[in-house]
N, C-alpha and C positions, 0 to 999 in steps of 0.2 A: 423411580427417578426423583432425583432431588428438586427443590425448587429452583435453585440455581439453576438446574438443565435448562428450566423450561421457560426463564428469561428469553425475551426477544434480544437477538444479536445484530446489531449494526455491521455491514458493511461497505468499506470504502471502498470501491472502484477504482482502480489504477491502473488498467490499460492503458489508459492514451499517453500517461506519463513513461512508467515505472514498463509497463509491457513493451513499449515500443523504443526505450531511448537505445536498447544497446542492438538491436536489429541496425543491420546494414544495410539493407535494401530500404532506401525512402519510403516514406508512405507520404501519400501528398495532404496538403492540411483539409482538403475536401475527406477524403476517408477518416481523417482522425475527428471530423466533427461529425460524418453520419457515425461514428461509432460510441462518441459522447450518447447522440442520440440514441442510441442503441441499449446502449447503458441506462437511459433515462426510462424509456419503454419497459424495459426488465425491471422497474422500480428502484435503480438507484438514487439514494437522492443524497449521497455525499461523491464527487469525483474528483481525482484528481486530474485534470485534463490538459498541463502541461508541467513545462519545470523555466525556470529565466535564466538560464548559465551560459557561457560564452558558449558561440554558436562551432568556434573552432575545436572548439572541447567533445562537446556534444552535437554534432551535423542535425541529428534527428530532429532534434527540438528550437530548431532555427528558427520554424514560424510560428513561434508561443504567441504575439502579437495577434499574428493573423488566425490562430486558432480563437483567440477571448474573441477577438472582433466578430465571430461566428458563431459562439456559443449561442444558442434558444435562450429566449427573456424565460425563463422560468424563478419564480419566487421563494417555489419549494424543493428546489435542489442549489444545495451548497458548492461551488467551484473551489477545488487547490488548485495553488500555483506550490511548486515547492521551488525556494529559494533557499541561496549557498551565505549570499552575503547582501551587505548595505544596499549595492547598485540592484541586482537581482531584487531587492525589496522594495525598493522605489517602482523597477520598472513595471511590478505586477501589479501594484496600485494604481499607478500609469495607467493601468487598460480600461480601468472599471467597474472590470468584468467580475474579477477573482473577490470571492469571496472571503476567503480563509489563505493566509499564508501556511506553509509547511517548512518550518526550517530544522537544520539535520546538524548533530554532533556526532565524534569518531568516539569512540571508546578509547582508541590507541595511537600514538602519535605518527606509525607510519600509515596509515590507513588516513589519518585525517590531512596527513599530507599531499599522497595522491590525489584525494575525494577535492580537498577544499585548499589545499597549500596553507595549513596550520596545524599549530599543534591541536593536541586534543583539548586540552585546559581553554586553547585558543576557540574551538570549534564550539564549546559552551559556552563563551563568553557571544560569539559573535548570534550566536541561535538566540542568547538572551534581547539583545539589541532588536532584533527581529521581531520577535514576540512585542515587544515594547513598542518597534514602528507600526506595528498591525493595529496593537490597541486603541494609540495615539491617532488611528486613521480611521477610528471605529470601526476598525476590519476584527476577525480574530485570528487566530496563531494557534498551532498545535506544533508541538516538538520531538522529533525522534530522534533515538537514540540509536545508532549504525555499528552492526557488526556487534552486537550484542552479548550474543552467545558465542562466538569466533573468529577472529582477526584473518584474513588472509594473507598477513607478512609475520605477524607476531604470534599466532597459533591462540593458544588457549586465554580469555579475558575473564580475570574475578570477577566475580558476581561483585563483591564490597566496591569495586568503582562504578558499575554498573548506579549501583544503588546510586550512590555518592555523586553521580552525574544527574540523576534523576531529582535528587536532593534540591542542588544546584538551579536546577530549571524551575520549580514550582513558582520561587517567589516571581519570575516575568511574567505570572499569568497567561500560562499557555491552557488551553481548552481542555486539551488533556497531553498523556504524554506514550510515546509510542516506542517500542522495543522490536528492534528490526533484528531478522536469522537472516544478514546479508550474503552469506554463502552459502545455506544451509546447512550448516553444523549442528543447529542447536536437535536435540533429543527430549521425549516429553517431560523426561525425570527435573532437568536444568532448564524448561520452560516454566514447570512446574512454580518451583522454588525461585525463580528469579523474578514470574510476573507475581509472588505471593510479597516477597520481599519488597518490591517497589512499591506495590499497592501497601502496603506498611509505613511509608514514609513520604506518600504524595496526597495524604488526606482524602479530602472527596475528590479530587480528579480520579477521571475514567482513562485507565490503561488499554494501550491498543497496540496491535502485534502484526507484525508483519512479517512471513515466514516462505523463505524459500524451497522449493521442493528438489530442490540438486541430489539429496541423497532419498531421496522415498519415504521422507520422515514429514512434512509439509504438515498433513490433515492428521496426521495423530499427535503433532503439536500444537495444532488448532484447536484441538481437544483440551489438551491438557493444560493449554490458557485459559479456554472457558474454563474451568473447574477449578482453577485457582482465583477468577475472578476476574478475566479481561470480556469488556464489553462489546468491544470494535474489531473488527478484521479488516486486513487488508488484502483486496483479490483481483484477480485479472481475468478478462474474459478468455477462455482459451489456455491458461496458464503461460501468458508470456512475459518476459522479462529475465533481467538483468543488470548490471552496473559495470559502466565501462571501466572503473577504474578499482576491482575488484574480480581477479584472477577466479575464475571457477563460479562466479556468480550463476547461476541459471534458472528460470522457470521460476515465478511466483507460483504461489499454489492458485489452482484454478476456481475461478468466482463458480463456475456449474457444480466443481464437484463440492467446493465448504459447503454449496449452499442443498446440494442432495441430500449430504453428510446430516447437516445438522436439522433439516426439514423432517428427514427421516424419524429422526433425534425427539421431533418433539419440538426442535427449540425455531421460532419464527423470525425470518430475515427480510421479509417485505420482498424478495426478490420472485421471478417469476421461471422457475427451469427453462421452459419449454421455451421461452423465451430467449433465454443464456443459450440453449443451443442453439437455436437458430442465428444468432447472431456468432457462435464458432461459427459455425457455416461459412457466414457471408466472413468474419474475417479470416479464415483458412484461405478464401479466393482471392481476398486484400495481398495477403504474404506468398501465395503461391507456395503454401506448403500443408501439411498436415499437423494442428496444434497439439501441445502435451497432454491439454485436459483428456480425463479421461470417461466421464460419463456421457462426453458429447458424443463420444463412439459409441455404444452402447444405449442411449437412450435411460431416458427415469424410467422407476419404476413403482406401482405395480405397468405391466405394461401395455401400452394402450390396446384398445378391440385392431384397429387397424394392424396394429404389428402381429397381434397373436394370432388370426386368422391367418396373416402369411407366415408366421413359423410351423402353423400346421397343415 
């Protein structure tokens, strides 16, 4: 195994946000702070735990307010808010709460239309602004880049704008800079080469990846971002998530199983399994359904005394 494998890998938390915005079914802001918590217990200590977008937009994320105002005083875990625009940027400073702003550019001009009603050139400019309010509030900003490896109006996105966006962002001083598989399209080959390429043109900032599991390709792009050089993951308890305003969006890859994957691996994520499942558990009975992840079914392994005396 290389040394690179065996780097500790940060992951971000994105349940309460990213897992929950495109579910139908409410969740009330009591379950979405015991699940911060939850999060916190498993040893996360980056979350994203709401987003500030118009509530008519997004129902789910209505009480972003009342979720900060709930957040645990904790020193050593980071809060996102991800914000679209100016207003959104003020209101998360507003709470107190929020640590770290998150703001998002399109790759493609209909996608950024839907997402944020601008264009893509626009969706760069206005993330820059953002980053720059954070700083200015000696808050920090990180920046992602949406729909990365696939547009879902416009089909296939160069890599050369990719880059060229990423380019773009550095000088605002965002913390790092993040490449999102918003439909699941991307493949390891084009993860590969595209988180190689940005890490080539954003200096010392640390690249971070956000990869949907729509098509089955989720955790072996995960992979194949580690090995090209991405530090940070982004994952959900349960594999849930979505984007409302991105046709075919589904399933973030599951925080239990990167973090099986890459424990397995060798490589340490500070996170605690046994823990991640038991918190599917309790949110499988939050949503009243059965969640994507898949090792929460099945259990880690090797496996425990308890289970192998009842399989025998």
């Amino acid at each position: 195994m290389s040394k690179l494998y065996t780097l500790p890998i940060e992951i971000v938390e994105v349940s309460p946000r990213d897992g929950l915005q495109n579910e139908k079914a409410q969740v009330s802001t009591a379950d979405k702070i015991a699940l911060i918590e939850r999060a916190i217990g498993a040893g996360a200590r980056r979350i994203e735990v709401t987003s500030f977008v118009n509530p008519r937009a997004v129902p789910q994320m209505a009480d972003a307010d009342d979720v900060c105002a709930g957040l645990p005083m904790r020193d050593d875990v980071t809060y996102i808010g991800l914000v679209m625009n100016q207003r959104g940027a003020d209101r998360a400073l507003t709470t107190g709460r929020i640590d770290q702003l998150g703001a998002v550019c399109v790759s493609t001009d209909t996608f950024a239309m839907a997402n944020q009603g601008q264009t893509s050139d626009g969706s760069v400019e206005a993330a820059k602004a953002i980053i720059e309010t954070a700083n200015a509030a000696g808050k920090s900003a990180q920046a992602t880049i949406a729909a990365s490896f696939g547009c879902p109006f416009e089909g296939e996105v160069a890599e050369d704008r990719v880059v060229e966006m990423a380019r773009a962002l550095v000088d605002a001083g965002p913390v790092e800079i993040a490449l999102a598989d918003t439909i699941g399209v991307g493949n390891p080959a084009h993860v590969a080469s595209l988180v190689a390429r940005v890490k080539d043109v954003i200096g010392d900032l640390p690249v971070r990846v956000h990869f949907h599991n729509t098509r089955g390709t989720g955790l072996a792009n995960v992979w194949a971002a580690i090995g090209a050089g991405a530090s940070t993951i982004d994952a959900s308890i349960g594999g849930l998530g979505g984007c409302p305003f991105a046709p075919g969006a589904a399933g973030n890859v599951a925080t239990e199983d990167v973090v099986y994957m890459l424990e397995r691996a060798g490589i340490a994520t500070g996170l605690n399994l046994d823990t991640l499942i038991q918190s599917n558990a309790w949110l499988s009975g939050v949503m009243d359904k059965e969640l994507p992840a898949m090792v929460a079914r099945s259990g880690g392994f090797p496996v425990p005394e308890k289970r192998e005396k009842e399989v025998a």
